[in-house]
TORBAKOL-851580 format. One record per residue (C-alpha): residue number from 0; residue in three letters; y, z, x. Coordinates in nm, 4 decimals. Example, Ala and Ser with C-alpha at 12.3 -4.5 7.8 and 13.67 -1.06 7.14 Angstrom:
2
@seq = 0 | type = ALA | v = -0.4500 | w = 0.7800 | u = 1.2300 .
@seq = 1 | type = SER | v = -0.1060 | w = 0.7140 | u = 1.3670 .
***
This chain:
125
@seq = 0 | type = UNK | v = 0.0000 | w = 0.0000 | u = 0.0000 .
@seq = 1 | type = UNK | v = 0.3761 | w = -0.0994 | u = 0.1295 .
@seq = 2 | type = UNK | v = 0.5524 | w = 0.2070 | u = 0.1628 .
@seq = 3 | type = UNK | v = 0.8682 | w = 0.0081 | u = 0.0634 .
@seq = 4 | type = UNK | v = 0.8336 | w = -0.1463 | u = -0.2941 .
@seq = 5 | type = UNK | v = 0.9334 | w = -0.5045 | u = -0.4236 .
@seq = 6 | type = UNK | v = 1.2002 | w = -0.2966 | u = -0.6907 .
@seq = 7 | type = UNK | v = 1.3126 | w = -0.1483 | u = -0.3967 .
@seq = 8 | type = UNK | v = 1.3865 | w = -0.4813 | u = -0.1950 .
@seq = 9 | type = UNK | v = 1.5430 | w = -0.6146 | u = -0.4762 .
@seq = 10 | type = UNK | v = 1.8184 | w = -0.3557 | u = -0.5437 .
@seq = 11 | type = UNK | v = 1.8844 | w = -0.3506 | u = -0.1488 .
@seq = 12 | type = UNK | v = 1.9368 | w = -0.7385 | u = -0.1707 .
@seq = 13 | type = UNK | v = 1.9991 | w = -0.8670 | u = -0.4761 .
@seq = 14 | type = UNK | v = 1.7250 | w = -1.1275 | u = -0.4965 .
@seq = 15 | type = UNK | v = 1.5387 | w = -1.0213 | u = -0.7974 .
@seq = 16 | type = UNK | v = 1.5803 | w = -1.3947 | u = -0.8214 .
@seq = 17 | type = UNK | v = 1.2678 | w = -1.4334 | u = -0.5928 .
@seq = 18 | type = UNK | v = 0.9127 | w = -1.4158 | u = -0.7266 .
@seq = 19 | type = UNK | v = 0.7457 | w = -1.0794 | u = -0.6352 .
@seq = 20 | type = UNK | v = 0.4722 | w = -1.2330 | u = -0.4477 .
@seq = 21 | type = UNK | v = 0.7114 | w = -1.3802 | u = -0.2159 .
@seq = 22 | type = UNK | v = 0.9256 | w = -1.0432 | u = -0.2405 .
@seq = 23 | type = UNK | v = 0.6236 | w = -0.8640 | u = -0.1657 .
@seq = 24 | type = UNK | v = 0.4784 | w = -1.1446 | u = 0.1230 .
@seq = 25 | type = UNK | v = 0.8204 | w = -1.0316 | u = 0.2950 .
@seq = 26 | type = UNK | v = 0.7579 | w = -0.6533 | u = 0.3002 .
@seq = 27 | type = UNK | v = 0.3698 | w = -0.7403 | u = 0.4040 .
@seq = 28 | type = UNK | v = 0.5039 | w = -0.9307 | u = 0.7424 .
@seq = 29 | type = UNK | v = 0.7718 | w = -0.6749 | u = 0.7899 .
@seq = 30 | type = UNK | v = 0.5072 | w = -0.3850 | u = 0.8093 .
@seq = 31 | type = UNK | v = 0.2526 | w = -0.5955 | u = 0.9799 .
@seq = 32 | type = UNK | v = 0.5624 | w = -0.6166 | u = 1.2922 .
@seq = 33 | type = UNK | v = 0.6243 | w = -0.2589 | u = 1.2485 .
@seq = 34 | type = UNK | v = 0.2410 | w = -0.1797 | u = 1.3161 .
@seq = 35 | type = UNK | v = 0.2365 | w = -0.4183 | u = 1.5898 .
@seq = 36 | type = UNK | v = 0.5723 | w = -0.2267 | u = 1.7219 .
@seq = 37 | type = UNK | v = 0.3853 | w = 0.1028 | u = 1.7043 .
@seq = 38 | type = UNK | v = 0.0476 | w = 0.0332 | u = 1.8172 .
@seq = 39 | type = UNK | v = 0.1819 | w = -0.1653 | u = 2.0901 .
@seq = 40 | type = UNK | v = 0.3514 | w = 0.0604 | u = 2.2399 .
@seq = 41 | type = UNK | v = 0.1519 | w = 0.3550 | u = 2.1154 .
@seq = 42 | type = UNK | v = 0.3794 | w = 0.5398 | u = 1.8963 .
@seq = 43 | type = UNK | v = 0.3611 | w = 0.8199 | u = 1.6496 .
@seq = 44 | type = UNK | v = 0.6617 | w = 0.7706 | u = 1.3988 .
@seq = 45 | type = UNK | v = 0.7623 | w = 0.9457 | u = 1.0588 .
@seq = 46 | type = UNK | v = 0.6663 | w = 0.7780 | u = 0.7367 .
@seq = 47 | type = UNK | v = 1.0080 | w = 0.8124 | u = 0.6521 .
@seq = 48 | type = UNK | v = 1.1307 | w = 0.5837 | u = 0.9667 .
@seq = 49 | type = UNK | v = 0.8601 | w = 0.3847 | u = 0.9238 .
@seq = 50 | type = UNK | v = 0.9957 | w = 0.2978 | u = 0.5817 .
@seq = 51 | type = UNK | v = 1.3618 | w = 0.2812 | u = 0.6841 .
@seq = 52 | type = UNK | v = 1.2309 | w = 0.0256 | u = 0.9160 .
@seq = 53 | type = UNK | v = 1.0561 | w = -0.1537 | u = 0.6939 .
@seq = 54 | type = UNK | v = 1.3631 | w = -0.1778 | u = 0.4618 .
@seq = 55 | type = UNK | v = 1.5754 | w = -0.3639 | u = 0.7415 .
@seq = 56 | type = UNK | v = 1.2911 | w = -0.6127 | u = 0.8527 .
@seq = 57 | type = UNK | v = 1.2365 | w = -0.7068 | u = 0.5200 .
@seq = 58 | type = UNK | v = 1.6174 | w = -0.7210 | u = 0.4233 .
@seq = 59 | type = UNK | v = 1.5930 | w = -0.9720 | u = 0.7105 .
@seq = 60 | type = UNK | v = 1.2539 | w = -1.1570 | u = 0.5839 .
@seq = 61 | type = UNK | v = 1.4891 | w = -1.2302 | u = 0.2949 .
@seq = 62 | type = UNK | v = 1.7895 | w = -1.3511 | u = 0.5027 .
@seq = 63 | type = UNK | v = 1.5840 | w = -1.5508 | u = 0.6789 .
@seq = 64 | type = UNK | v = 1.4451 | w = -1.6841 | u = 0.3435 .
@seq = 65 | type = UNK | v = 1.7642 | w = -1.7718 | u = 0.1830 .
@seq = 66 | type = UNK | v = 1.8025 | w = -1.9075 | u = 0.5528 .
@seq = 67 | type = UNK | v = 1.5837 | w = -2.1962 | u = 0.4364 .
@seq = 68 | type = UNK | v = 1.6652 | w = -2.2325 | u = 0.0792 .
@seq = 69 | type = UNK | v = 1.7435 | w = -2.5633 | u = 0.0181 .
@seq = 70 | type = UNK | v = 2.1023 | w = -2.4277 | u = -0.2021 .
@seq = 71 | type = UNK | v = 2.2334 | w = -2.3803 | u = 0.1949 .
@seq = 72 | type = UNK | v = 2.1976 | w = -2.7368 | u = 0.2470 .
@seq = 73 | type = UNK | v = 2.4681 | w = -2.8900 | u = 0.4754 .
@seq = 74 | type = UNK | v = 2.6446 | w = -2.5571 | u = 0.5022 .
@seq = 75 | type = UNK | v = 2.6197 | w = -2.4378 | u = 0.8581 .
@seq = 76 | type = UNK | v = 2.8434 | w = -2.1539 | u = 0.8164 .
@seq = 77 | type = UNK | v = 2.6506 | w = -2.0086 | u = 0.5696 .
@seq = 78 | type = UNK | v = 2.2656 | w = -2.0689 | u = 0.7743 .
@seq = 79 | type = UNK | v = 2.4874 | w = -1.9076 | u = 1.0446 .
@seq = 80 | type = UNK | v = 2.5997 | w = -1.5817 | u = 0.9174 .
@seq = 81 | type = UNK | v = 2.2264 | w = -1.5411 | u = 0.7468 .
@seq = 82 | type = UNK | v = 2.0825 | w = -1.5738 | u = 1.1058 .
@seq = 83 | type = UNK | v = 2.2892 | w = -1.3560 | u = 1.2676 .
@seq = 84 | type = UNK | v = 2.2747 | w = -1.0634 | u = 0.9768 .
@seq = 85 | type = UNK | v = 1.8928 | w = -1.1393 | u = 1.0204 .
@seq = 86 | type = UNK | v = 1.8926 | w = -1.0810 | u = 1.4010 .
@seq = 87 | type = UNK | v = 2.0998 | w = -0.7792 | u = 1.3565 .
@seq = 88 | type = UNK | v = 1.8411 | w = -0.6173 | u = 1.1001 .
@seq = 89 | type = UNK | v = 1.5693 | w = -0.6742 | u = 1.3373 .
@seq = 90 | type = UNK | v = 1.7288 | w = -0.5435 | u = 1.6584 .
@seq = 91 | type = UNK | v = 1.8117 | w = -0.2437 | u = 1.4123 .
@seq = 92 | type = UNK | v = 1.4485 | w = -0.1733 | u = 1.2818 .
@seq = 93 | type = UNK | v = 1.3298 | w = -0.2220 | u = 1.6503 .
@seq = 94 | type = UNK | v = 1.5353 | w = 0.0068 | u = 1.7840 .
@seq = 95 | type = UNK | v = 1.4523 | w = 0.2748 | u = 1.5038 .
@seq = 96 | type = UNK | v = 1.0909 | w = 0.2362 | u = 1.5681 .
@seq = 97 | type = UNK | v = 1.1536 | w = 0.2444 | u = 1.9706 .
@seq = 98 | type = UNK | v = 1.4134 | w = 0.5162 | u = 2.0148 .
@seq = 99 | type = UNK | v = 1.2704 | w = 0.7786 | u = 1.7603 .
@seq = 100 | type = UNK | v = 0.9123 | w = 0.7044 | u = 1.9873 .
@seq = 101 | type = UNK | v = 1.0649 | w = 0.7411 | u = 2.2999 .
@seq = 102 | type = UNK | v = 1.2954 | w = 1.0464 | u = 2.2292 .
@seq = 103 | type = UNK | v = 1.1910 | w = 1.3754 | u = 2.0936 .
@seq = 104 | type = UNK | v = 1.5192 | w = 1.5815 | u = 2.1279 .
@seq = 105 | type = UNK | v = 1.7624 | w = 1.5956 | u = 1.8169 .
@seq = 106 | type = UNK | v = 1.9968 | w = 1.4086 | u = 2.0312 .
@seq = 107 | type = UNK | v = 1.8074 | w = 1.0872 | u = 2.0498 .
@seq = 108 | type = UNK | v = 1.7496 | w = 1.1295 | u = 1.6325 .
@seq = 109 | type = UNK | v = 2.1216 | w = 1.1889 | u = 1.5506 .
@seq = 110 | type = UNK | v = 2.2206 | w = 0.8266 | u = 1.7719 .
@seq = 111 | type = UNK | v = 1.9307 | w = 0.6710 | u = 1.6107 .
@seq = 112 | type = UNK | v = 2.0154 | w = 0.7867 | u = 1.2834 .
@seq = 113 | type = UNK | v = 2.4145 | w = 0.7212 | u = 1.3379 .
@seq = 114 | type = UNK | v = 2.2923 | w = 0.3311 | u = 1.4427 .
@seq = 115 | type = UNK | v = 2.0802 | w = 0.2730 | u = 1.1373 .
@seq = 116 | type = UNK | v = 2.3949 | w = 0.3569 | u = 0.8994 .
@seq = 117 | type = UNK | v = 2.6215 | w = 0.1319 | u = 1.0901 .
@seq = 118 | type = UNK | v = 2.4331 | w = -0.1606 | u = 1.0410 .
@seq = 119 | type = UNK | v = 2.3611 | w = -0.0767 | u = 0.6783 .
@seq = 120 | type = UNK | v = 2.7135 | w = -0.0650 | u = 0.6387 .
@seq = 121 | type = UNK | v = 2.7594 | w = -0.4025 | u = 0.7881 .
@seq = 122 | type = UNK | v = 2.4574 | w = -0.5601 | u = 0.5616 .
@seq = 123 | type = UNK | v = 2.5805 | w = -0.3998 | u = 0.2475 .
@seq = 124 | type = UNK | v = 2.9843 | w = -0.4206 | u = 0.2134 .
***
């Protein structure tokens, strides 16, 4: 089971337009990189991060979708900003995943923490 839900993507993004299977296709591949992340690298991280990082990869799955939707046609500026709000999301989750493994002291949380609201903030104005 996803521990972020389709209902939950949707409000985050607005797309409630999208099918859920492709809704939920997006938070499958976002966890599958997260588990790749963790295992890789050997990692014990909260549910709770895990899920907060799973919310910005799959806020970027459906960037990267709407990267591709054929409505963006011809309009570089647009495909633009959606790949570089996508990039940002997953340098964001990666970083949450990495830095809360790496660091156990409450220091390392609080920057961690105070990075993951600044780029929410950018995502949703």
């Amino acid at each position: 089971m996803s521990s972020l839900s389709i209902s939950e993507l949707s409000l985050q993004t607005g797309k409630a337009t999208y099918d859920p299977t492709i809704l939920q296709e997006i938070i499958d591949q976002a966890e599958r990189e997260i588990t790749g992340w963790i295992t890789s690298y050997g990692l014990t991280v909260a549910s709770g991060t895990i899920k907060a990082a799973s919310s910005l990869l799959s806020k970027a799955g459906v960037y990267e979708r709407m990267h591709f939707d054929t409505s963006l046609t011809g309009d570089s500026l647009k495909y633009q900003k959606l790949s570089d709000k996508s990039k940002e999301l997953r340098l964001a989750a990666r970083d949450l995943i990495l830095g809360i493994g790496f660091g156990s002291s409450s220091s390392t949380s609080t920057v961690v923490s105070s990075n993951v609201k600044h780029y929410v903030i950018q995502v949703n104005p």
